[in-house]
Each structure stands twice: as structure tokens, then as C-alpha cells.
N, C-alpha and C positions, 0 to 999 in steps of 0.2 A: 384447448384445455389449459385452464390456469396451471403454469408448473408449480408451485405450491402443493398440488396433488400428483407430482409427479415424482417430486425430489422432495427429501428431509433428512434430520439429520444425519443418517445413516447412509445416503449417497456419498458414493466417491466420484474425485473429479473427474473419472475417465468414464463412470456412467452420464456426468453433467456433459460431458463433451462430445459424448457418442457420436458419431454419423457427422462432427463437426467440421469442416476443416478452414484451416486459422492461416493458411499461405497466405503471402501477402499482408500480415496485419503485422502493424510493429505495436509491440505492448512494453511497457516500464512498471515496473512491478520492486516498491520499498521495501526492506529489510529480508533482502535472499539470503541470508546468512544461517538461518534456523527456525523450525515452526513450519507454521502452514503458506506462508510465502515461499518457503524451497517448493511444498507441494503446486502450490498455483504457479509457479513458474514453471517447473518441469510438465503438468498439466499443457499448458500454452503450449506449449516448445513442442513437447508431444503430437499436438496436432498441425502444426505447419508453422508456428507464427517465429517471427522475431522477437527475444524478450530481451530487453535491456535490464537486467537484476542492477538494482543500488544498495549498498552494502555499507556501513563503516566500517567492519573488520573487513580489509579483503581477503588475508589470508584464511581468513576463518570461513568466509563466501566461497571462494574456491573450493573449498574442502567439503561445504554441504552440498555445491551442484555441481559434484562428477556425475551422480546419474542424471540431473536436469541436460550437461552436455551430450552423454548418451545418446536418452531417449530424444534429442533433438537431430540430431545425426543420424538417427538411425528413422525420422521419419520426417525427414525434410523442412526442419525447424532451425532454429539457433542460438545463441545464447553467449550474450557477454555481462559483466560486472565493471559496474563504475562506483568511484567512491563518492558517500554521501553520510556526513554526519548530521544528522536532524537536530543534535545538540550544539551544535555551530556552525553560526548561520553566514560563516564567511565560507563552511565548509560547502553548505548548502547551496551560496549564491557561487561559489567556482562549479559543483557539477552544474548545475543550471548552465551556467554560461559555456562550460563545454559542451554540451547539449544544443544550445543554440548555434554555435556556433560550428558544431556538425551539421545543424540545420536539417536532420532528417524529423522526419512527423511520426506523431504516434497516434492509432488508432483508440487505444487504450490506455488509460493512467491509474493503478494500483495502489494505493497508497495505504498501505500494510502496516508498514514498518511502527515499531511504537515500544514502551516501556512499561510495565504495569509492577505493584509492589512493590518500586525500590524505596531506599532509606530517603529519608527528606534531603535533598540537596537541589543545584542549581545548575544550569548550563552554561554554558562558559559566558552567554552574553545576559547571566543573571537572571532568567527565568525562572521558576521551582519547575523542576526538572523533566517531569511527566505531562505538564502544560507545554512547555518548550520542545519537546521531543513529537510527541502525539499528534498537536494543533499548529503551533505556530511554524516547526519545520517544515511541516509538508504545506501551509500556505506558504509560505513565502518559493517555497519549490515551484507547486504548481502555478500562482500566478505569474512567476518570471516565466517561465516555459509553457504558458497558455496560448501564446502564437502557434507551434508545433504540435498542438492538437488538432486533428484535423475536424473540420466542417460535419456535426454528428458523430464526432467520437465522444468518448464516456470517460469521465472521472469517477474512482470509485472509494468510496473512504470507507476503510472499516475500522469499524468502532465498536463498543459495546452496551451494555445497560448498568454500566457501572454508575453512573451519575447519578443512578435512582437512589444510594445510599449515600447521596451530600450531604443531607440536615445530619447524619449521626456523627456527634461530637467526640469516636474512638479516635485520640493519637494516630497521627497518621493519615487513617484510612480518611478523614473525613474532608481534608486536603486531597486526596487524590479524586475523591467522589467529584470535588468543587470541578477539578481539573477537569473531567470528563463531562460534568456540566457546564463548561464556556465550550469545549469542543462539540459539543452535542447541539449545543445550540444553535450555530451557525450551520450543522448540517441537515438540510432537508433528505428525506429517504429517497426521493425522486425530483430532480429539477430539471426543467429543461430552460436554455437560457435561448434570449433572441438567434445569437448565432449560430443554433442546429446544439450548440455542446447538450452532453446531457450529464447531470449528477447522480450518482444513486451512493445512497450508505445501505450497509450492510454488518448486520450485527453476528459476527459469528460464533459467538457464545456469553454469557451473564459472566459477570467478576463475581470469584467466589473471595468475600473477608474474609 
């Protein structure tokens, strides 16, 4: 049965996860800090798995996954935070390279984390800021740390259908449309690459202007 008919939007992730169990899988999951990335993390954690949260605030990280640590504890899972600022990419290429240099594999790559609606500004290494944060952070993340995916583990990029309102010329919004249209582009909903990896995007909800 296509899960399409089994899930929509109205599932939660612990009916997605039912009868799952996630021991043994290490998962890295961007911007644990608030949103539906707390959810997906403690989801994970929930059913067995190891989840590495990346965070820029960490104090603020800490503070959204007391229950991700819980329900991880209490059902054979676990869960740490590392920092990751997706708006600087020296901040980006140090968790990376701590990552590698822990040299543990992950099954799964998450890559959540992102910015939507802020004012027009720039990232520290000059991008406009919701391209730099969204797209280019988490490339340069994931292809440093693309050894430590394992053989058939999955990248997973969420994104939106924001990009579909580029051509509209409203201040603003119509820059950030662009923005989601260069990240959009580069992500196929399903890839699979010669080396077993697989890609999938997933869009979990439209941008409301």
C-alpha cells in the first residue's frame, strides 16, 4: 500500500513510527532548537535511534529537548546537541569537522533547520540570508560529512513550495521566493546516487505571504 494512503497531514509522528524500531540507527537532525525538528527528533529518540540535534542557540536547544531527552531514556534511544550555525560557514565547517573527526556514521541526515520571513539581510560570509542559511549551509554541511553516511543511508532536505511565488515583485517576499527557487532547484524529491545514498525532499507545508 502506497503510504500516501495511509498518512497525511493529520498523522502524528508516533502513528508514522508505530511498530518501528530505530536501535542502532544514528540520525543528525538541523535546527533542534524549536518547530517540528524538536518533534522529529524526539519522534527518533522515541523509537530507539541515536539522534545527534545541531542547534545554533545551544542554550535555547537544550531547553526545547528536555522531553526529546526523556522520551529517549525512557525507551532506549538518545540524544545530544552540537553547534551549528548554517549562517557561518566557518561555524559550519568546525561542527562538520568535529563530526568527522568523531568519525561515527549516520544512517540518516535531516536537514531541517532553515529561516523563513526575516528582514533582508546577510550571513556573515555575505550571502542574503535565507539562501545562505536554507541552501548553502546545509551543502556545504552535508558534502563535508558525506563520507559518514553510510552505504544506503538517506539525506533528507525539507523544503517548501515557497519558490512558486518568485516572479511576484512584492518587497521582500519576492527575494526570498528567488531564494527557495535556487534551493529548490538543486533538490530532486527522490535520488538515488551510484553509492547506495539516497536523497529524498520533502515539503512540509506551502509559505503563506
Amino acid at each position: 500500500m502506497n503510504m500516501v494512503d495511509v498518512f497525511g497531514a493529520t498523522s502524528t509522528t508516533d502513528e508514522v513510527l508505530s511498530g518501528v524500531d530505530l536501535q542502532g540507527k544514528r540520525i543528525l537532525v538541523t535546527g533542534v532548537s524549536a518547530g517540528l525538528r524538536v518533534e522529529t527528533a524526539r519522534s527518533l529518540a522515541a523509537h530507539g535511534a541515536h539522534v545527534v540535534g545541531a542547534a545554533r542557540d545551544l542554550a535555547k536547544a537544550e531547553q526545547a529537548t528536555v522531553q526529546v531527552k526523556m522520551d529517549a531514556a525512557a525507551h532506549g534511544g538518545s540524544f545530544e546537541v552540537v553547534a551549528l550555525d548554517l549562517a557561518n560557514l566557518s561555524s559550519v565547517r568546525d561542527c562538520a569537522d568535529k563530526l568527522l573527526k568523531k568519525g561515527e556514521p549516520f544512517d540518516v541526515v535531516i536537514a531541517n533547520a532553515g529561516v523563513m520571513a526575516t528582514p533582508f539581510s546577510y550571513t556573515t560570509d555575505r550571502f542574503e540570508m535565507q539562501f545562505g542559511t536554507n541552501h548553502l549551509g546545509h551543502f556545504v554541511l552535508v558534502n563535508r560529512i558525506a563520507s559518514l553516511i553510510r552505504s544506503g543511508g538517506r539525506l533528507i532536505n525539507l523544503s517548501s513550495s515557497g519558490h512558486r511565488y518568485g516572479p511576484q515583485q512584492i518587497p521582500g517576499h519576492a527575494q526570498r521566493g528567488r531564494s527557495r527557487a535556487r534551493a529548490s532547484a538543486s533538490r530532486a524529491p527522490r535520488r538515488e546516487r551510484p553509492d547506495g545514498h539516497v536523497l529524498e525532499q520533502a515539503r512540509p507545508a506551502p509559505v503563506v505571504m
